[in-house]
PLY file of the C-alpha trace (Angstrom):
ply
format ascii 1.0
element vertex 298
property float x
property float y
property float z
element edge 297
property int vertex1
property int vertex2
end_header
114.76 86.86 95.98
117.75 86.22 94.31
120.06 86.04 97.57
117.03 84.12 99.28
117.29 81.69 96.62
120.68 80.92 97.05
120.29 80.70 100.97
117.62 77.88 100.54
119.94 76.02 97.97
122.65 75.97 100.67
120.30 75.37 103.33
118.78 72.02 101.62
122.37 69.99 102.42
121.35 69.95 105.90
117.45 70.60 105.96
116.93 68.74 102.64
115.03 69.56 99.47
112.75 72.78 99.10
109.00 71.97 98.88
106.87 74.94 96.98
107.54 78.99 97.55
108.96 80.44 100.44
106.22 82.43 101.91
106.69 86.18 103.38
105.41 86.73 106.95
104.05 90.33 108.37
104.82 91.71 111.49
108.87 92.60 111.48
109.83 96.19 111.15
113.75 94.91 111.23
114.19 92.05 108.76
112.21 89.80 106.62
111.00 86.48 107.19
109.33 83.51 105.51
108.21 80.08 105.78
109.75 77.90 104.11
109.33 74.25 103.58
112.83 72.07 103.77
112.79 68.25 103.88
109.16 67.80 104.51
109.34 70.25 107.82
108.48 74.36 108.05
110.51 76.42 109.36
110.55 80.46 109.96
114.02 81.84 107.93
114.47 85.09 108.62
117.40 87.59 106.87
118.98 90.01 109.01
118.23 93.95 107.36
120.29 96.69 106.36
123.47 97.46 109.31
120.99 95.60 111.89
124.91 95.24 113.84
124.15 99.20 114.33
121.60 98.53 116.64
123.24 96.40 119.23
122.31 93.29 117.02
124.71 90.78 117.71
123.70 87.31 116.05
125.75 85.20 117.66
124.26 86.21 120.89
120.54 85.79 119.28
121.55 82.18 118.50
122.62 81.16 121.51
119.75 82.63 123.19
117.26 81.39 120.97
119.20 77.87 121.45
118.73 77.70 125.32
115.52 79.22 125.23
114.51 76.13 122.77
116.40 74.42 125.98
113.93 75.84 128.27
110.82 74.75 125.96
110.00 79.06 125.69
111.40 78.71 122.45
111.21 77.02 118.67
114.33 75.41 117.86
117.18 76.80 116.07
117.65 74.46 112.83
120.11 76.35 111.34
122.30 79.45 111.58
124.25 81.04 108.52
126.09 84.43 108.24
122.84 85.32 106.33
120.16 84.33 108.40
118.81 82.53 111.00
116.38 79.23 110.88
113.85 77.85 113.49
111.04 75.51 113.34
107.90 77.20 112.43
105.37 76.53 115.09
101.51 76.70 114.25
100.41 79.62 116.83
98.02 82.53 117.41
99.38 85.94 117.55
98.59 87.09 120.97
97.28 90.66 121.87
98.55 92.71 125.14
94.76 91.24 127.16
95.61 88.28 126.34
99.38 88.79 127.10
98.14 90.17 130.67
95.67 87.29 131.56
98.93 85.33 130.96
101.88 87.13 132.56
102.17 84.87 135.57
103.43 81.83 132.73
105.88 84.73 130.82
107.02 85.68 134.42
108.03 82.43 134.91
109.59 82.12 131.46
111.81 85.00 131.87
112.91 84.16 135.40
114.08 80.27 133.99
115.99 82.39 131.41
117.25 84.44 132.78
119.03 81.87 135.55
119.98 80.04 132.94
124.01 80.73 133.37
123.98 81.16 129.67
126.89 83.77 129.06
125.77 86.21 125.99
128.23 87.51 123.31
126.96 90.84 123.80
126.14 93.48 126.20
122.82 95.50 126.69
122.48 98.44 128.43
120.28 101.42 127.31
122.34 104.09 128.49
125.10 102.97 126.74
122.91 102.17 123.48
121.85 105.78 123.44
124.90 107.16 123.34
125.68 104.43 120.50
122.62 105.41 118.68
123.51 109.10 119.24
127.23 108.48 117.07
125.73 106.50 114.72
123.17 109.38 113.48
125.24 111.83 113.47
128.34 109.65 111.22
125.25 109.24 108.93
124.79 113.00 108.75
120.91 112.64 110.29
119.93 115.33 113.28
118.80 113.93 116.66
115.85 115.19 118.08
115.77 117.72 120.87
114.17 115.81 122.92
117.07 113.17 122.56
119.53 114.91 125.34
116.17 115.06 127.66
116.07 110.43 126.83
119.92 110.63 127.62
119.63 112.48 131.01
116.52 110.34 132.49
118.10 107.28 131.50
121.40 108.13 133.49
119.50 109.42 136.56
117.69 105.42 136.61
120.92 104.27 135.90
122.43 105.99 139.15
119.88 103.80 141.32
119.20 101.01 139.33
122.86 100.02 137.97
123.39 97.28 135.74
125.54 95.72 138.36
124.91 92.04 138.06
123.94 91.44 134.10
122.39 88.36 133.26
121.03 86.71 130.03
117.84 89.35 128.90
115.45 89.29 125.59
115.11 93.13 125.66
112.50 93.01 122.84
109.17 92.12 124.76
106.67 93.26 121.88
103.26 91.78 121.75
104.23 90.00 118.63
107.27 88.46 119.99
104.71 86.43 122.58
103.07 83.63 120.72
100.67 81.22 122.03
101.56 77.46 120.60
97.98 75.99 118.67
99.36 72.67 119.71
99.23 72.43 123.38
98.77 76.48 124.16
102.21 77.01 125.75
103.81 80.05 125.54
106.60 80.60 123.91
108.83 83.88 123.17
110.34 84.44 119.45
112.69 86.88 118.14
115.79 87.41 120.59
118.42 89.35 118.24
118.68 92.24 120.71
119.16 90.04 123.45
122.24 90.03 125.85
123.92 90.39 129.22
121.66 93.01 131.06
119.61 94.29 133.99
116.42 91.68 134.25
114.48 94.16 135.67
114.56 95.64 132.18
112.88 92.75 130.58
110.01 93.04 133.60
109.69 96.77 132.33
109.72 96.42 128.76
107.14 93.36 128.84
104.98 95.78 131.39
105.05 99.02 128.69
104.88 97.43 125.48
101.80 95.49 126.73
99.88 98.16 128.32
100.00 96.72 131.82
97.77 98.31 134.73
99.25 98.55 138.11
97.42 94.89 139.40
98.93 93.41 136.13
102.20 94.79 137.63
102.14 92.88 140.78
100.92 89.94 139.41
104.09 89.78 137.45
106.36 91.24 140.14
104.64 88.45 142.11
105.30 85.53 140.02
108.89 86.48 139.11
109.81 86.93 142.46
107.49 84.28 144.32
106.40 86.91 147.00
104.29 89.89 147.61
106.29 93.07 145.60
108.45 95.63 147.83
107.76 99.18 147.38
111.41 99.09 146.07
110.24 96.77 143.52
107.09 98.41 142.19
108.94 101.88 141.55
112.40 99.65 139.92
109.59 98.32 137.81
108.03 102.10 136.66
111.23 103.15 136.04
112.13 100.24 133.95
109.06 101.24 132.22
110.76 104.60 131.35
113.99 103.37 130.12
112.18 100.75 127.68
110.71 104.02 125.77
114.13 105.78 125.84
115.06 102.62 124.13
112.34 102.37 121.98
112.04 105.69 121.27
116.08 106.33 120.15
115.94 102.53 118.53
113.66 104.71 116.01
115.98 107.70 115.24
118.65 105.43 114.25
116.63 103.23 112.11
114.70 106.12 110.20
118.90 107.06 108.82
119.96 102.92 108.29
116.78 100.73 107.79
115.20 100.46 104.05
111.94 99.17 105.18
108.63 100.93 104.55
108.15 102.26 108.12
106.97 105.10 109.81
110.15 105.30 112.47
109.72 109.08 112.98
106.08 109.13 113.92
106.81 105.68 115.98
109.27 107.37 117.69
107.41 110.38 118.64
104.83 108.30 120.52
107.75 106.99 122.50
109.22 110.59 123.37
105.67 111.95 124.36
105.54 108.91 126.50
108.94 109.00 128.45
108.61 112.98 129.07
105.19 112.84 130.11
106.50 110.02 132.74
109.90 112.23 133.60
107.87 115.35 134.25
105.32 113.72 136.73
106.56 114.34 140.09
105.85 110.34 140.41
109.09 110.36 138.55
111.46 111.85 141.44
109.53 109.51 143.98
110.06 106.41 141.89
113.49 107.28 142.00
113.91 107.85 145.49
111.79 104.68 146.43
114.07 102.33 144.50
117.36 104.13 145.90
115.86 103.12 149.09
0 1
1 2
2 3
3 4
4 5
5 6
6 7
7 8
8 9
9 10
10 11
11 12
12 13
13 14
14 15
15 16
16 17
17 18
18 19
19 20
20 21
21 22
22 23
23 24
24 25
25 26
26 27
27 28
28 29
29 30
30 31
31 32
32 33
33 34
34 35
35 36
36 37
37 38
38 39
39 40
40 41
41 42
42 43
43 44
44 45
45 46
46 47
47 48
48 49
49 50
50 51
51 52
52 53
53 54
54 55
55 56
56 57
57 58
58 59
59 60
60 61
61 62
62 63
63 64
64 65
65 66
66 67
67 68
68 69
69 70
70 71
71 72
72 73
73 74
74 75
75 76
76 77
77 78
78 79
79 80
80 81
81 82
82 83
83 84
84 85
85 86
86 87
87 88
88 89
89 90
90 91
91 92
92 93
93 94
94 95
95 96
96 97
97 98
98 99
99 100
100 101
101 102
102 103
103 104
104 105
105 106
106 107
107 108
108 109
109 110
110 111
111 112
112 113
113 114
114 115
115 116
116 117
117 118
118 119
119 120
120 121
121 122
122 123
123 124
124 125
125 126
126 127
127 128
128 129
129 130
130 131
131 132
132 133
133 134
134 135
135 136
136 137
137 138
138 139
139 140
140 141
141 142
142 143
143 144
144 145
145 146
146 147
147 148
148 149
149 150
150 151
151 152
152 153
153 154
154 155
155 156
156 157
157 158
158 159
159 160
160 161
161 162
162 163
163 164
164 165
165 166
166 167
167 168
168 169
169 170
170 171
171 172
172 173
173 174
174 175
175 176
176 177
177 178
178 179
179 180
180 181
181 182
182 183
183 184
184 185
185 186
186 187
187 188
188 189
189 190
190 191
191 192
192 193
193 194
194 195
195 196
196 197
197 198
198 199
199 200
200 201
201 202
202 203
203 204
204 205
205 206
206 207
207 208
208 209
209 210
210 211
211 212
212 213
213 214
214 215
215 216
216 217
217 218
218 219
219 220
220 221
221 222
222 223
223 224
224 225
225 226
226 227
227 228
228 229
229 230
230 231
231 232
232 233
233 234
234 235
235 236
236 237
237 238
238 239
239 240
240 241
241 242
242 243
243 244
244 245
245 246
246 247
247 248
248 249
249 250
250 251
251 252
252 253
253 254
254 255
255 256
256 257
257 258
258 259
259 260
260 261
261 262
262 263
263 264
264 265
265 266
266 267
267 268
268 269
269 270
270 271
271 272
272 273
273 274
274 275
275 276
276 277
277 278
278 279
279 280
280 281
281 282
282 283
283 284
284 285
285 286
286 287
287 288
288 289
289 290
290 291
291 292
292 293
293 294
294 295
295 296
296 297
C-alpha cells in the first residue's frame, strides 16, 4: 500500500483530490488493480507485477492501444499513464461469460476488425513463435525446468507458422479472455479492457484466441469469420482459424511456465498450464491437425 499511496498522491495533480479507499478488484492473475476515486470521478489504476516486461509486456504499446481503442469507443479512456501504472475511467459493467460472449461475437468481430485497421503503429512486436523461444531463455536464466512437452508447443507452433506467416502485422490485443470482454451497464456496448500484451501481429491470432478462450462451437466460428470478413468463410479461412486456435494454447500454455519462475501472485500457473498442454497435443495429434494445415497452405 505504501507505493500505492504515493502513486495516488502524485496522481491527484492531474486527477485531483482522493475521495475514500482505493478498492482492490478480482479477476487479474498479472497485476493488481483498484478503483479509485480522484476528483469526484472512478477510475480502474492498475500496477504492473513482478518482471511483467518478461512476458512481452511492453507498456508503452498497452497505452497507445488502449488510447485508440478509447478512439474507437471499444475502450475506457486512458486518464493517466505513469512508469508505475496505468489509469482509465472505471466504467459500471457486467462481467460477461463465454454464452454470452458467443451470442455477441458478431459486435467483438466488428470491434477487432476497426482495430485492427486502425494504422496505429505498436511499440512492440507479437508473435508466439518467437515468444516461446523468449519464454524458453527466460526459464532457464531463472534456473526453472521446462516441461517436456514444451519442445512438442515449439515444433507445432513453427509448422503453423510455415503456412500462416506473420507477414503483414497489424495492431492485435492478443489477450481475448472472457474477463477482458465487458458489457457497458450504461448503454450495453461492448467494450474490450486490458491490452498490455498487445502489439504488431497476425489478426488472425486475435480471431483464434477470442474463438478458444471462449469455448466457441464451429457455427460460432463462422459467425465470427463472417462478420470480420463480411462474407461467407473460405475453407482456407475456417482451418487458419483452428490453427490459430492451437497457437493461442501454445501461448497460453508457455505464458504459464514463465510466470510460475517470475510472478508472486497466489496462482496455480502449473496446473493452468497443464490444461493448456493437454489441449494443444490433443489438437496436434488429431489427424484434423495435418489437414488444417494443408487447407490453409492452400
Amino acid at each position: 500500500m505504501a507505493d500505492l499511496n504515493g502513486i495516488l498522491q502524485s496522481l491527484e495533480s492531474s486527477l485531483g483530490p482522493l475521495s475514500g479507499e482505493p478498492v482492490a478488484l478480482q479477476g487479474g492473475i498479472t497485476n493488481r488493480n483498484f478503483r479509485v476515486t480522484l476528483g469526484g470521478c472512478d477510475y480502474v489504476l492498475r500496477q504492473p507485477g513482478k518482471d511483467t516486461d518478461l512476458l512481452g509486456i511492453d507498456r508503452e504499446a498497452e497505452r497507445l492501444a488502449n488510447d485508440t481503442a478509447a478512439e474507437l469507443g471499444i475502450a475506457p479512456a486512458v486518464a493517466a499513464s505513469l512508469e508505475d501504472c496505468l489509469v482509465t475511467r472505471f466504467v459500471s459493467c457486467h462481467a460477461m461469460v463465454s454464452r454470452e460472449i458467443g451470442d455477441r461475437v458478431q459486435e467483438i468481430a466488428i470491434a477487432l476488425r476497426g482495430f485492427h485497421e486502425s494504422g496505429v503503429r505498436l511499440t512492440a512486436d507479437f508473435w508466439v513463435p518467437d515468444l516461446l523461444e523468449d519464454y524458453a531463455r527466460i526459464v532457464r536464466d531463472r534456473g526453472g525446468v521446462l516441461p517436456g512437452v514444451y519442445g512438442e508447443t515449439v515444433a507445432a507452433a513453427a509448422r503453423i507458422a510455415e503456412v500462416l506467416p506473420r507477414d503483414r502485422p497489424c495492431p492485435c490485443h492478443n489477450d481475448l479472455l472472457a474477463g477482458n470482454i465487458i458489457r457497458a451497464d450504461d448503454d450495453g456496448r461492448i467494450m474490450i479492457v486490458d491490452w498490455e500484451y498487445a502489439g504488431m501481429g497476425q489478426p488472425c491470432f486475435d480471431l483464434g484466441n477470442l474463438s478458444i478462450n471462449n469455448d466457441f462451437d464451429e457455427a460460432t466460428d463462422d459467425r465470427l469469420l463472417t462478420a470480420y470478413h463480411g462474407e461467407v468463410p473460405s475453407q482456407e479461412r475456417r482451418a487458419a482459424l483452428k490453427l490459430m486456435r492451437v497457437l493461442s494454447d501454445a501461448r497460453e500454455a508457455a505464458w504459464s511456465v514463465v510466470q510460475s519462475v517470475v510472478s508472486e501472485l497466489e496462482f496455480d500457473f502449473e496446473g493452468y498450464g497443464h490444461g493448456h498442454f493437454e489441449r494443444l497435443l490433443s489438437s496436434v495429434e488429431s489427424s484434423s491437425f495435418s489437414e488444417w494445415l494443408a487447407i490453409a497452405e492452400g
